[in-house]
Structure formats: structure tokens, C-alpha cells
N, C-alpha and C positions, 0 to 999 in steps of 0.2 A: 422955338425952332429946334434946340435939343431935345424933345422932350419927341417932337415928330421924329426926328433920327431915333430917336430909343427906341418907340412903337415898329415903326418899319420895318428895323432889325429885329426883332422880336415874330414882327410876322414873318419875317422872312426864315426866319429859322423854325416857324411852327411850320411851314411846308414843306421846308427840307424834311423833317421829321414822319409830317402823314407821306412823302413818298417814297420815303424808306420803305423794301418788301419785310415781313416777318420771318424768322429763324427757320429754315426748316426741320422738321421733327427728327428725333434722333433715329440712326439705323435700328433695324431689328434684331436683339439680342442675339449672338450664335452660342449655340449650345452643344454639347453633346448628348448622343440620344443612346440606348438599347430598346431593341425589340423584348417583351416579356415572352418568356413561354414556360415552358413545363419541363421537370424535371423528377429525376429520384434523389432526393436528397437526402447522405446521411445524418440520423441525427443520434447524439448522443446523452442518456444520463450524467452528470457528472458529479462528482463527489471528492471527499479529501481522504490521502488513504494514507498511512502509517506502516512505513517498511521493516519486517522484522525478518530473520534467519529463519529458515526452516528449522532449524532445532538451535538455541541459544542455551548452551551447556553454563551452567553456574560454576566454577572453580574454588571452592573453600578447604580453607583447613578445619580438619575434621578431631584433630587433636591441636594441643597446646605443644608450643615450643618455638624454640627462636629459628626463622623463614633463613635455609642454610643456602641453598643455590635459586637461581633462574637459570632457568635453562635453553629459553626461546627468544626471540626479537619481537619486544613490544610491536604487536598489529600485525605480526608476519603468518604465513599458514605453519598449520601444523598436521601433525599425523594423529588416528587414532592409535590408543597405547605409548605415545609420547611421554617423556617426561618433561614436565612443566615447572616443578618445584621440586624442592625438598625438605622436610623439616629437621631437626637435628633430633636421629635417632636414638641416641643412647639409653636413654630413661626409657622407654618402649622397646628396646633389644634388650636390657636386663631384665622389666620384667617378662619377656616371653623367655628369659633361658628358666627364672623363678617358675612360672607356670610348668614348664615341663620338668623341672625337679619334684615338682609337687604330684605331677602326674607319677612319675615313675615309683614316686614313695608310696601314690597311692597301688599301682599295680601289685608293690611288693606284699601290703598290708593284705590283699586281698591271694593273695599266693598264700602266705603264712595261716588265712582263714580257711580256706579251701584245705590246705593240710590238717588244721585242727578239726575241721566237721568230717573229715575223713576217717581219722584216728576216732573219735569221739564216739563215729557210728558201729566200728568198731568196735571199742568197749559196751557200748549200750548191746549189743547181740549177743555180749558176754556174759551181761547181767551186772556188768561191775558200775557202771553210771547209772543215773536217771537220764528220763523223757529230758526232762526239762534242760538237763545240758545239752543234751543236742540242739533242741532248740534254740538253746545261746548262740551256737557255734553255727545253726543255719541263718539267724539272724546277723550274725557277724559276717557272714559272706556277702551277704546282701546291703549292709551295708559297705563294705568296702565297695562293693561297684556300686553305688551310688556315689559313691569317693571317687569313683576315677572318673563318672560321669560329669560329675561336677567340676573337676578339674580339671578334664580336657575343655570344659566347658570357657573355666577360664584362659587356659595355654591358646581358644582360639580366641579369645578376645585380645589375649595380649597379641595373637599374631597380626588381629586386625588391625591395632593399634602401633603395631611395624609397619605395617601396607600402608596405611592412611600419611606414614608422615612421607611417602613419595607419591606425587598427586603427577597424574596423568591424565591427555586430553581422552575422551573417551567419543570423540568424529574427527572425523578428517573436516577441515574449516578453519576457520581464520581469528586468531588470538584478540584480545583487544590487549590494549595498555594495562600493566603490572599496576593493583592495587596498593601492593604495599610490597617495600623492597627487601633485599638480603640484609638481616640481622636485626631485625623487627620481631618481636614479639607477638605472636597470632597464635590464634584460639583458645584465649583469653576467657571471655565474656559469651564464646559463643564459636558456632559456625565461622572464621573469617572469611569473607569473600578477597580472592587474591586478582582472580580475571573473569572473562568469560570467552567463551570460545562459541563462534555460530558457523554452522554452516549456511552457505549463500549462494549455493545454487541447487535447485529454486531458491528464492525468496518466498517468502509470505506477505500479501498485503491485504492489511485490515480495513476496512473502509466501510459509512453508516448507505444501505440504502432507503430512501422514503418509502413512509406505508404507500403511495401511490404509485411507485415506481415498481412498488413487487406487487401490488394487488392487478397493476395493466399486464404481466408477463408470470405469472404465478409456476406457468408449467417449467420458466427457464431453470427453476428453484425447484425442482420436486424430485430429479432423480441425480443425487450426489453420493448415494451410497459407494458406490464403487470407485469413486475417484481418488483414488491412492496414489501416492508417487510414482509409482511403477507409468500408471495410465496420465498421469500429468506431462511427464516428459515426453512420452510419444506422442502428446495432444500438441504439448508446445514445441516440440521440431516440426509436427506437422504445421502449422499455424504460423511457422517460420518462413512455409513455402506459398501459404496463403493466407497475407495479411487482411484482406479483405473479408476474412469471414466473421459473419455476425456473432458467432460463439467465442470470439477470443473478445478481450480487451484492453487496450492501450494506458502508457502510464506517460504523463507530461509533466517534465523535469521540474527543477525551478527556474531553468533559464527558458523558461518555455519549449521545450525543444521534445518532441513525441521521443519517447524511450525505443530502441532498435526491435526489439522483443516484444510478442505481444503474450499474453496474462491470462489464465482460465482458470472459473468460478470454482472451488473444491468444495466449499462446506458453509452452510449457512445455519446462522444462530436458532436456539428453538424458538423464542418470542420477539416482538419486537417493544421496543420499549416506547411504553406509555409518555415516557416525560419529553422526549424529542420525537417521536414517531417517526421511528427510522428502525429499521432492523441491520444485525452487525454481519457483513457478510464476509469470507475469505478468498485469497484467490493466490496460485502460485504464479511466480515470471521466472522466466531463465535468465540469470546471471553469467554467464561462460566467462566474463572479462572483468566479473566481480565490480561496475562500475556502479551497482546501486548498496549502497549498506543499512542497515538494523537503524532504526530511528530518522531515516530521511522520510519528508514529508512530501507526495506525489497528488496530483490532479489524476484520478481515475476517472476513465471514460468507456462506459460499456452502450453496447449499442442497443438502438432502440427501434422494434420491430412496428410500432403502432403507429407510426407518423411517417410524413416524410416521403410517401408514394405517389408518384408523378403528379408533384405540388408549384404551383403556381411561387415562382421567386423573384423578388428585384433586389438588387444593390441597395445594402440601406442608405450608402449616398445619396440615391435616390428620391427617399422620405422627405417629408417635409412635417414638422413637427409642429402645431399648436395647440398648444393647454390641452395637451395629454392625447390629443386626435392627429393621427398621419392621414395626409394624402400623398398622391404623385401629380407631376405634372402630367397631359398626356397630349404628347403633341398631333395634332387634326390633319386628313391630307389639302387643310388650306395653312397648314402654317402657323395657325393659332394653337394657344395654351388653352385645356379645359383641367381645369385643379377635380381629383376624383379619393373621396376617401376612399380609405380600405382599412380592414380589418387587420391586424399581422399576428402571426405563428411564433414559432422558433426561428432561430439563426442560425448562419450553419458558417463562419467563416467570411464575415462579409455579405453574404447573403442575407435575405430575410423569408418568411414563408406568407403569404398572402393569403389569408382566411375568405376574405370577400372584398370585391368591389373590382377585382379583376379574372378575365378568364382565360388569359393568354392570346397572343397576338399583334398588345399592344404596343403604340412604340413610345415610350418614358424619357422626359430630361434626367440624366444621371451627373451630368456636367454644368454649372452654370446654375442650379435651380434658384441661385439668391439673387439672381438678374431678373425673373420672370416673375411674372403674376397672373392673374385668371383674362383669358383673353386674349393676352396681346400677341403679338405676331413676332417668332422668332426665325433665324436661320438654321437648320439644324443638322446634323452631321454625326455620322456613326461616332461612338465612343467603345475603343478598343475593340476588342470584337465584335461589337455592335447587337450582342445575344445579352438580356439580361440573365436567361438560361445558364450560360455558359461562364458566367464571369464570376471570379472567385474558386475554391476549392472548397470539399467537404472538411468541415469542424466540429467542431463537439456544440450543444443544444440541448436546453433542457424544455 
């Protein structure tokens, strides 16, 4: 009799069960969409570039002796004709008083010569000397001014070595930090280097470009002869008022932040070198506020005429990435996903550039693509502007 209750209950619960209805299927993903289309997009070469002074003056003691003043504030500006240092002159003001002792003795030797080939010549018209004295006495002249010649020679070396022990800036520009301090012993062993002083505005920036990057724009490199300081600064005020133009170039900071100023090409290396296949090019930037200095390391970005014209872009958001092939989603006007390779370019800031597999028009998941898959049926809804065209800003691309 139990055994009938168990079964019963058993079927009674296997009916509950088949008249239970089935789950219904989940809604359809909402995503957000852009339309693709076409644009100009800039794109940039970019490279690492090394900030040096327009002119990066060396400061050394050029004679020996113990380093007597500073005269300037480590890292402050300075004037050309400045004085920067000074060495302790005394041993170089004695000997330049010795040299012109020496000079004057030799003036007088040669005064006393000159009176005796005078007298001499004298006596020889007389008959009272020989040839051959005279000739003493004209060789005695000649060499006394070879005596004074010789010893002005040194009166200017000692005066040079008065000069040298007060060392002046020789540009207007900006000191660094004092090598070595007051009452130190320099030019010892050598040359001492004590500072340097650069001037820093312009700047200089060194930076490698690829053999491929000068072989697609070869003409941008061919006429540099003329670009002198003079023509630099009127290139870079003008280029102050139009950032946008393709012959200047941009420098980006370390804090990522685009430089205020923009940069033009001046002088490009004779070869390029074989071991990295990069040739070393120059270029000046305006300084006015001196915020870039000699050894900071920059992102150069110069632009690039050969790409980048009303080119098919989508948000890399967009992408979809497997084992090394992108597609996009592209949503249908029934609603459904059809997944579409493509080909892709350069980047430009968020953007991408799209080689093939699109022609514009299209409308893409940019929002949501890790909810979709090929087929299924989503809800879809502008995302941001609703332009893949339009979204994002121009950036640097190689």
C-alpha cells in the first residue's frame, strides 16, 4: 500500500513538471553602434629625439692656478662678455710685466745696433774698416729685431695667460651648476672644465629617421641649405600662428603633453647609417619660457604626407581580435550581427585606419562587442556621436 503512495506521488510530480512552460530566451544584447566613414587623417612619423642648446659653450680653465671667484648663480642666465670665474692671477701678471721687460731690453739692444751699423758705414766710406765689419753690424740689427720679435711674441702669450685666468660667458644663455668650486685647484692635468653655458632658445633636437621614412618624402630633405637661424625663427613664429601645417613638427613631453611650440627640419646628416637604418636628422623649437632643457628626451612627431587621405576609420574599440586577425561587428537593418574582417592601417589617436574589408557607410558595434557573436540579434543605439568618422582626435602613427 505504501509503495502505491510513493508511485502516485512520483507521477504526480512528473506532470507537474512536463506542464511547466520553458524559460524564455534572453533579450537581445543592446549595444552601442557608430556609422563608419571617411576621413583625412593625420598621421605622424615618430621618433625619440634628444634636446640640446643651440650653441652649448664649454667653460674650462685654460691655465693652472687655484679657482679664486664665482661670479654667477649655479643654473641662472647669463650675459655674453660676463664674468664667470677667475683664477688667481699673480704668477701670469709677473710674468707678463717680465715679458715686456724683455721686450724693452730687446728694443734698446736693437737701438744701440742700428747706431753702430750707422757709425760702421761711416768708417767703411772712410776706408778705415773692412766689408766684413759692416756686415757684423748689419747682422746685429737684424738680429736684434728678431729679439723683439720674439719677445713681443712671448709679452703676448703672457698677456694671454692674464686673459685666460678671467673666464667669461661668450652667449647670452643659461649657466649650468659650477664644476668645481672657489679654492680648488684647476688646470692641473689639463683643460678644467668648470660649467657649461647653452643657449636655449632655439633649441636643437636630434632625432634617428628610418631609411623608409626619408626614402617615401625624400624632397622634404633636399633643400636645407639656407635654413639658418635667421630663417628658423621667422619659420617658427610663423608656424606659431599655424599649427596645423605639415612642415613644422611637434615635440611630446614626458608627461605625454604636446610641447606649446612647434619644430622645423634645419640640417640632415650626409649618410645614413648602415647598423640601425635610420639617418640622424636636426631640427630647431622655440623656447621663449626656456621650459625645455639640453639632455631632455622627447617623442618627435613630424607629419606624414603619404597616408592618411580620406581613409576609411573605426574606433579600435571597435575591433575584435583573434590569433592576430580583427574583424568588426556590422550590425544588419534587421538587427542582426554579421562579424567582417578587415584589413588595418595606422592609428591615429584611438582611431584605426581600415586597409580593406570596409567602404564606408557602415554601421559597427563600438559598445558591448564582448556580448555579441555572428548572427544574433542585438538592440542598437548610437554611441557618442554616433560617427566612427568623427570620434577621437588626430595623433601621431607610424
Amino acid at each position: 500500500m505504501r509503495t502505491l503512495s510513493i508511485l502516485a506521488a512520483a507521477g504526480t510530480l512528473v506532470a507537474c513538471t512536463q506542464d511547466k512552460p520553458a524559460p524564455p530566451p534572453p533579450p537581445p544584447a543592446q549595444v552601442g553602434t557608430a556609422v563608419v566613414g571617411r576621413r583625412d587623417v593625420p598621421l605622424f612619423v615618430e621618433a625619440i629625439g634628444t634636446l640640446d642648446g643651440y650653441v652649448d659653450a664649454e667653460i674650462r680653465a685654460r691655465v693652472r692656478g687655484y679657482l679664486l671667484t664665482q661670479t654667477f648663480k649655479d643654473g641662472g642666465p647669463v650675459k655674453a662678455g660676463q664674468v664667470l670665474f677667475t683664477i688667481e692671477p699673480t704668477e701670469y701678471q709677473a710674468g707678463a710685466t717680465s715679458a715686456a721687460a724683455v721686450v724693452s731690453r730687446a728694443k734698446t739692444d736693437l737701438a744701440k745696433a742700428k747706431l753702430d751699423l750707422e757709425r760702421d758705414q761711416g768708417l767703411f766710406k772712410a776706408g778705415m774698416i773692412s766689408r766684413q765689419e759692416v756686415d757684423n753690424a748689419t747682422a746685429a740689427v737684424a738680429d736684434s729685431e728678431a729679439q723683439i720679435r720674439a719677445a713681443e711674441a712671448q709679452q703676448q702669450q703672457a698677456s694671454l695667460s692674464v686673459g685666460y685666468a678671467t673666464l667669461r660667458s661668450p652667449i647670452d644663455g643659461v649657466a649650468g651648476l659650477a664644476q668645481v668650486r672657489v679654492g680648488n685647484l684647476v688646470g692641473q692635468d689639463g683643460p678644467t672644465l668648470l660649467t657649461t653655458v647653452s643657449q636655449i632658445d632655439p633649441v636643437r633636437v636630434d632625432f634617428p629617421l628610418a631609411e623608409i621614412d626619408y626614402v617615401r618624402e625624400p624632397e622634404r630633405y633636399a633643400h636645407l641649405d639656407n635654413r639658418d637661424l635667421a630663417w628658423a625663427k621667422t619659420e617658427l613664429a610663423r608656424l606659431d600662428h599655424a599649427p596645423d601645417d605639415p612642415n613644422g613638427l611637434e615635440l611630446v613631453l614626458a608627461d605625454g603633453k604636446v610641447y606649446a611650440h612647434h619644430g622645423v627640419i634645419v640640417a640632415i646628416d650626409r649618410k645614413i647609417d648602415a647598423t640601425t637604418g635610420t639617418v640622424q636628422l636636426q631640427a630647431l623649437v622655440s623656447n621663449p619660457d626656456g621650459v625645455l632643457r639640453p639632455g631632455e628626451s622627447v617623442r618627435v612627431h613630424l607629419r606624414r604626407d603619404d597616408a592618411g587621405k580620406d581613409a576609411v576609420v573605426v574606433p579600435e574599440k571597435g575591433l575584435i581580435s583573434v590569433q592576430g586577425s580583427y574583424s568588426v561587428a556590422i550590425v544588419g537593418p534587421d538587427s542582426k550581427i554579421k562579424m567582417q574582417k578587415v584589413e588595418l592601417g595606422d592609428s591615429s589617436n584611438g582611431l584605426r585606419i581600415v586597409t580593406k574589408g570596409l567602404a564606408g557607410g557602415e554601421t559597427i558595434v563600438v559598445d558591448g562587442v564582448q556580448r555579441i557573436q555572428d548572427g544574433a540579434t542585438v538592440v542598437a543605439k548610437p554611441a557618442g556621436n554616433g560617427s566612427a568618422a568623427g570620434s577621437g582626435s588626430a595623433g601621431s602613427a607610424r
